[in-house]
C-alpha positions as CSV (number, residue, x, y, z in Angstrom):
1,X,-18.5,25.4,7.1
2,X,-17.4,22.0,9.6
3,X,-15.2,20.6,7.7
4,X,-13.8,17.2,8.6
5,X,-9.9,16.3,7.5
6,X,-9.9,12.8,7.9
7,X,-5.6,11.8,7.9
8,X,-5.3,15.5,9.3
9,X,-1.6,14.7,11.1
10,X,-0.1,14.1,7.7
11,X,1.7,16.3,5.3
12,X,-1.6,16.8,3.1
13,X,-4.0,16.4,5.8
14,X,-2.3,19.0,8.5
15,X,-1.4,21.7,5.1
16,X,-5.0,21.4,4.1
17,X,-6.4,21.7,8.0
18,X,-3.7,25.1,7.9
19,X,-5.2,26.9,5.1
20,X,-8.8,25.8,5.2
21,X,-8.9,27.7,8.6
22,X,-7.3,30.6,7.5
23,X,-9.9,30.5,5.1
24,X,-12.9,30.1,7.5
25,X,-13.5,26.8,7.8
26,X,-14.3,25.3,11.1
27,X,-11.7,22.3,10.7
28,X,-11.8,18.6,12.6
29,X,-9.2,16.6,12.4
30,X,-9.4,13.1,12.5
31,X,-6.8,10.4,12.7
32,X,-5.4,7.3,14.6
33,X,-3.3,9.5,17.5
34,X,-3.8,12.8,18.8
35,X,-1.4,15.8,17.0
36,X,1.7,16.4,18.4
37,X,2.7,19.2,16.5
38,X,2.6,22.6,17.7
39,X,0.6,23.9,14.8
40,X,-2.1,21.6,15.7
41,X,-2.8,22.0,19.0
42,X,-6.0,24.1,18.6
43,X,-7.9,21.8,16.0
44,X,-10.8,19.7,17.5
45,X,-9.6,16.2,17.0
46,X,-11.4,12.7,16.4
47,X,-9.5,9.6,17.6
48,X,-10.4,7.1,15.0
49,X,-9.8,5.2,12.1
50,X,-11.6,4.9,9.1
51,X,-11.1,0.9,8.8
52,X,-13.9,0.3,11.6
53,X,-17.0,1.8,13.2
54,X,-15.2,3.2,16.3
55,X,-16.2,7.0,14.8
56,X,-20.1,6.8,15.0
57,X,-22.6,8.3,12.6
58,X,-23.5,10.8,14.8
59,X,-20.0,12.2,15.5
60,X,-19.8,12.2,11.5
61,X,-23.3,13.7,11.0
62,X,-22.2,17.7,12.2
63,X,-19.7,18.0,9.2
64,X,-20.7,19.3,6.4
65,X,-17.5,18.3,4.3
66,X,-15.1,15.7,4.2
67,X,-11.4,15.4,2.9
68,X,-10.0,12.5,2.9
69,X,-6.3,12.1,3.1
70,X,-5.6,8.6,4.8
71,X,-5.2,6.3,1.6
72,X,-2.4,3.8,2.8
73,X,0.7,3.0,0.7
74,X,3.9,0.8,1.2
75,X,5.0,2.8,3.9
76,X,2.0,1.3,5.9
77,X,2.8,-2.5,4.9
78,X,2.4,-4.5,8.0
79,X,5.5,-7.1,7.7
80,X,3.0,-9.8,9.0
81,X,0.8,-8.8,5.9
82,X,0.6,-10.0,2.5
83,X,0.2,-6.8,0.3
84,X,-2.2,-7.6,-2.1
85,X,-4.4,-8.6,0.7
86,X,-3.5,-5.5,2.7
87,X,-4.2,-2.9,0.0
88,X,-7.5,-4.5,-0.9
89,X,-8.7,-4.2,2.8
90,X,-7.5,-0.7,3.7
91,X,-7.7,0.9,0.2
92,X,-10.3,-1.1,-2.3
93,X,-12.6,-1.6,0.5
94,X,-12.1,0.8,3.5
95,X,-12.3,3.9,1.8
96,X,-15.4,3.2,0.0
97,X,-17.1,2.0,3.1
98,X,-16.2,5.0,5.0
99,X,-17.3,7.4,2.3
100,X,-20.6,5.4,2.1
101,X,-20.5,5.8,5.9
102,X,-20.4,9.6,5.1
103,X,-22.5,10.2,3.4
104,X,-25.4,8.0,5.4
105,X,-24.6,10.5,8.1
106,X,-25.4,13.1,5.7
107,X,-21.2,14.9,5.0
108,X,-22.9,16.9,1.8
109,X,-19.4,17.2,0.3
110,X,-16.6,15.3,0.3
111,X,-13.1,15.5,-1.5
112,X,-10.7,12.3,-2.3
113,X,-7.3,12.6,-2.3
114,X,-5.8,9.7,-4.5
115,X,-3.1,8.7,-6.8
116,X,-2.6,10.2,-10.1
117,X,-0.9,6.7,-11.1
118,X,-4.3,4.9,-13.0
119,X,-5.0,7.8,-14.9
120,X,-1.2,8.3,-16.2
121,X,-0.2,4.4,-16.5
122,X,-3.3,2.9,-16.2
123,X,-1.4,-0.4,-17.2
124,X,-0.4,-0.3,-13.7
125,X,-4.0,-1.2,-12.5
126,X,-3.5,-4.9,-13.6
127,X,-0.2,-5.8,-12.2
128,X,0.4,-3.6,-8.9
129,X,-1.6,-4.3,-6.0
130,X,-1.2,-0.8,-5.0
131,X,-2.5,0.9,-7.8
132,X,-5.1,-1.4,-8.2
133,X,-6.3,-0.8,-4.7
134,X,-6.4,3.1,-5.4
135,X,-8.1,2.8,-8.4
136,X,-11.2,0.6,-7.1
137,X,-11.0,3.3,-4.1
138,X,-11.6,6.0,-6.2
139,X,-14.4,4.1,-8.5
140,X,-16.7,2.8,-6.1
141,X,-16.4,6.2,-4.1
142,X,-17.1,8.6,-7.0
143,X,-19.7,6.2,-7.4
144,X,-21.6,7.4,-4.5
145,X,-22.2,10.5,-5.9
146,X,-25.3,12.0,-5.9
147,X,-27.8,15.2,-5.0
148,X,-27.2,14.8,-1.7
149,X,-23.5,14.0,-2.0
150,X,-21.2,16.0,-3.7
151,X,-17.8,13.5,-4.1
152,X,-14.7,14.0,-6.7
153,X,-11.4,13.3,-6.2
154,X,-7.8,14.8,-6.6
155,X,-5.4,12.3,-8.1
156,X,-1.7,13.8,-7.3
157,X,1.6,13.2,-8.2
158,X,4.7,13.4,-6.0
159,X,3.4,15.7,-3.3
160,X,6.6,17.9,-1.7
161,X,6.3,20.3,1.1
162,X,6.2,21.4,4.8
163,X,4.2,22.0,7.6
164,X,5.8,23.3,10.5
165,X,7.2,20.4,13.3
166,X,6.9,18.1,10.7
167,X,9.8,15.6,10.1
168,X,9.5,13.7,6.5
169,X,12.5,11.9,6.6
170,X,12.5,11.6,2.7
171,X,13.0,15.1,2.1
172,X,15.8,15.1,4.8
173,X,17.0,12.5,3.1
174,X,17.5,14.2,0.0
175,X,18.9,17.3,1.9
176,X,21.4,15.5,3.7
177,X,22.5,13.9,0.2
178,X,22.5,17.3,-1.7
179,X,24.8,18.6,0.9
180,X,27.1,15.6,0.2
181,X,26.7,14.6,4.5
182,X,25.0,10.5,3.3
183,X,28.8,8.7,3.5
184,X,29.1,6.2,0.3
185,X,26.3,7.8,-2.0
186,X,27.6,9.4,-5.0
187,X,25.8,12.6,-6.4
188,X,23.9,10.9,-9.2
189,X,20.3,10.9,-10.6
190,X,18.2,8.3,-11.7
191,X,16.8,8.1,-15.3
192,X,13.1,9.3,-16.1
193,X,10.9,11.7,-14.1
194,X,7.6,12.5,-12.8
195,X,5.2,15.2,-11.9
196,X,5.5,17.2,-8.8
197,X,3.0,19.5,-6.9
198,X,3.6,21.3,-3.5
199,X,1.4,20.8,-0.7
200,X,0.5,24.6,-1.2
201,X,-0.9,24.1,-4.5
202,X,-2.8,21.0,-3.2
203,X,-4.5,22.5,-0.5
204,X,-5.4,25.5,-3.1
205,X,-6.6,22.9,-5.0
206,X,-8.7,21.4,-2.1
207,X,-10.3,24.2,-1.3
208,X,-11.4,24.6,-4.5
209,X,-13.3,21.0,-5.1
210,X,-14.9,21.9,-2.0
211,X,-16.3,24.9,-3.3
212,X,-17.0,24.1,-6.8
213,X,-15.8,20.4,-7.8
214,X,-17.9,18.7,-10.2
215,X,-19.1,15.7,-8.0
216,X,-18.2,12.4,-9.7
217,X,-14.9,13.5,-10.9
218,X,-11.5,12.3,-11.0
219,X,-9.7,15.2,-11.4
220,X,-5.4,14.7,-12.2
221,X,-3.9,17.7,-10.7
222,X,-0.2,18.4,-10.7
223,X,2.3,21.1,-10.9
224,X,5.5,20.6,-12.8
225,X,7.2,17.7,-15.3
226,X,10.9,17.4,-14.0
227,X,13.2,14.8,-14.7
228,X,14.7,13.6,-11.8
229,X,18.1,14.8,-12.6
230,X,16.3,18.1,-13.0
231,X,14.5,17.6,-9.5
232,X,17.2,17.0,-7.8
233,X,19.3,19.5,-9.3
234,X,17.2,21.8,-7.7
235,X,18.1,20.3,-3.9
236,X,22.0,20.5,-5.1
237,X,21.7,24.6,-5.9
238,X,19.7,25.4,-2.8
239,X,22.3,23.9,-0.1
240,X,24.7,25.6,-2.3
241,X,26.7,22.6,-3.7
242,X,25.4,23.1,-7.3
243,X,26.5,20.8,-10.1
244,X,25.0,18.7,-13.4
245,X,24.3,15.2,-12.4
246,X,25.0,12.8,-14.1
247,X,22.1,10.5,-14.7
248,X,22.2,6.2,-14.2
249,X,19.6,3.8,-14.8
250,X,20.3,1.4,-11.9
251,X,18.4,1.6,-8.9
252,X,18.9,4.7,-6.7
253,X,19.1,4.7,-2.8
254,X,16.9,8.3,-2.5
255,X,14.3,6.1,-5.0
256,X,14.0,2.7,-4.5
257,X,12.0,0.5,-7.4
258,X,9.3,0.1,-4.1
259,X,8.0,4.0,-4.1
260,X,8.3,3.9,-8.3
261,X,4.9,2.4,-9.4
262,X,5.1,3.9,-13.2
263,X,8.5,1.7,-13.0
264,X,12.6,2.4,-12.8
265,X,13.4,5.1,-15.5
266,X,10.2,5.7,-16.4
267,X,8.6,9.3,-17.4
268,X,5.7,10.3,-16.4
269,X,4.4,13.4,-18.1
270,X,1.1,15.6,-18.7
271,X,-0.6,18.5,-18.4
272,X,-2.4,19.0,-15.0
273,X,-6.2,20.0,-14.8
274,X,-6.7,23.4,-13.0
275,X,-10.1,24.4,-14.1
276,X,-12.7,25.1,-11.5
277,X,-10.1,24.4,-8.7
278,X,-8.1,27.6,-9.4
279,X,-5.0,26.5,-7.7
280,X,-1.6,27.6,-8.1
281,X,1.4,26.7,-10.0
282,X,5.3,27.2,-10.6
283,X,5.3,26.3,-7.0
284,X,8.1,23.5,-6.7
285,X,11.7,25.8,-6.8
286,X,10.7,27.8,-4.1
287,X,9.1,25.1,-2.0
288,X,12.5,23.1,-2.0
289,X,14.1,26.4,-0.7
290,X,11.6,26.2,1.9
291,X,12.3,22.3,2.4
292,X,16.1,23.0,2.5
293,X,16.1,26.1,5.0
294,X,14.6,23.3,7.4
295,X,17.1,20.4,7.3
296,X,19.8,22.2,6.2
């Protein structure tokens, strides 16, 4: 199969391009700049973005699947940009556009990866932009589902992980902070929690909506409910400086109010569809092992 990873450079993107391969795939990446990592050097790439018509029908039309991991989020905010106005151009209306593209050229499968935030606080649609944005994304795209176009998507939670060459300065971050070297932070946690899910078990779980997703569904994949005291807890006992947290409600520096759309303090549980997409679980402990032998 030619399968097309369009955000391929990114943590989800480059993870999924790793183990499709290994699994047979004939795998195109496509994204803004040409891979600089090592482990990418042998993928067919696409300069392109997904925003405009600079990556023609034609170049689209030999794929027979799509992912699609290039959904923006405040880490992409322009500063010249207002971000309603910026989410509904790049999320509520580019990625629907470029599906629809897609599947004109004649992509007979194609796999979203979203946000697992309007199916567990759907609330959220109506008063952030962001979530908003994600949610018309994944409507109007599932929409396009059809005989000839097999479309679902994967809403995820907080996605950790590591692809080799790969700097994600959040989990430094939080490396760097369990090992006590961040001068002025105290080692605290912040009330509530969330769901977690490794990139390993996402790209399992790609792989298996490409196979056998049911098109025109919104699937909410996960791995693991952890409080946040219990999620980092596990960063403290792999640099070996283990300890109890204690927990505070005010804002924390590793989890600023900006990257917490359910809210400060909230919780965020549920139980995870696996299904059809046969991925694996019980993943998180050891992948923050793996995170910490990095930037330790």
């Amino acid at each position: 199969m030619k399968t097309l990873i369009v955000g391929g450079t990114g943590l989800t993107g480059a993870h999924a391009a790793l183990h499709l391969r290994d699994a047979g795939d004939a795998v195109t990446l496509m994204s803004r700049s040409a891979p600089v990592l090592d482990c990418l050097q042998d993928f067919d790439h696409i300069c392109g973005s997904y925003l405009g018509d600079e990556v023609s029908l034609k170049e689209l039309s030999v794929f027979d699947r799509m992912v699609f991991a290039a959904g923006a989020d405040i880490r992409q905010l322009p500063q010249n940009e207002e971000e309603a106005a910026f989410f509904q151009r790049v999320n509520s209306e580019g990625i629907p556009r470029f599906f629809n593209r897609s599947k004109t050229a004649g992509i007979g499968r194609a796999v979203y990866i979203g946000t697992y935030y309007p199916q567990v606080v759907p609330e959220k649609i109506d008063t952030s932009p962001y979530v908003r944005s994600r949610h018309i994304a994944d409507e109007c795209l599932r929409a396009l589902n059809g005989d000839d176009f097999n479309v679902c998507s994967l809403n995820a939670p907080f996605i950790i992980g590591h692809v080799q060459g790969l700097v994600q300065p959040h989990l430094e971050a939080l490396v760097h902070y369990a090992a006590g070297r961040i001068a002025g932070l105290s080692p605290v946690a912040p009330a509530g929690g969330v769901n977690h899910i490794t990139s390993c078990s996402m790209s399992e779980a790609i792989e298996g909506a490409l196979q056998c997703g049911v098109g025109g569904k919104a699937y909410l994949v996960g791995d693991e409910n952890l409080s946040w005291k219990a999620y980092l807890e596990l960063f403290f006992h792999a640099v070996g400086n283990p300890r109890e947290l204690p927990v505070s409600e005010e804002e924390h520096p590793m989890f600023p109010d900006a990257i917490l759309y359910a809210g400060r303090n909230a919780t965020v549980e549920y139980e995870p569809y696996v299904g059809e997409l046969r991925y694996s679980r019980d993943n998180v402990r050891t992948t923050v092992k793996e995170i910490v032998a990095v930037y330790d």
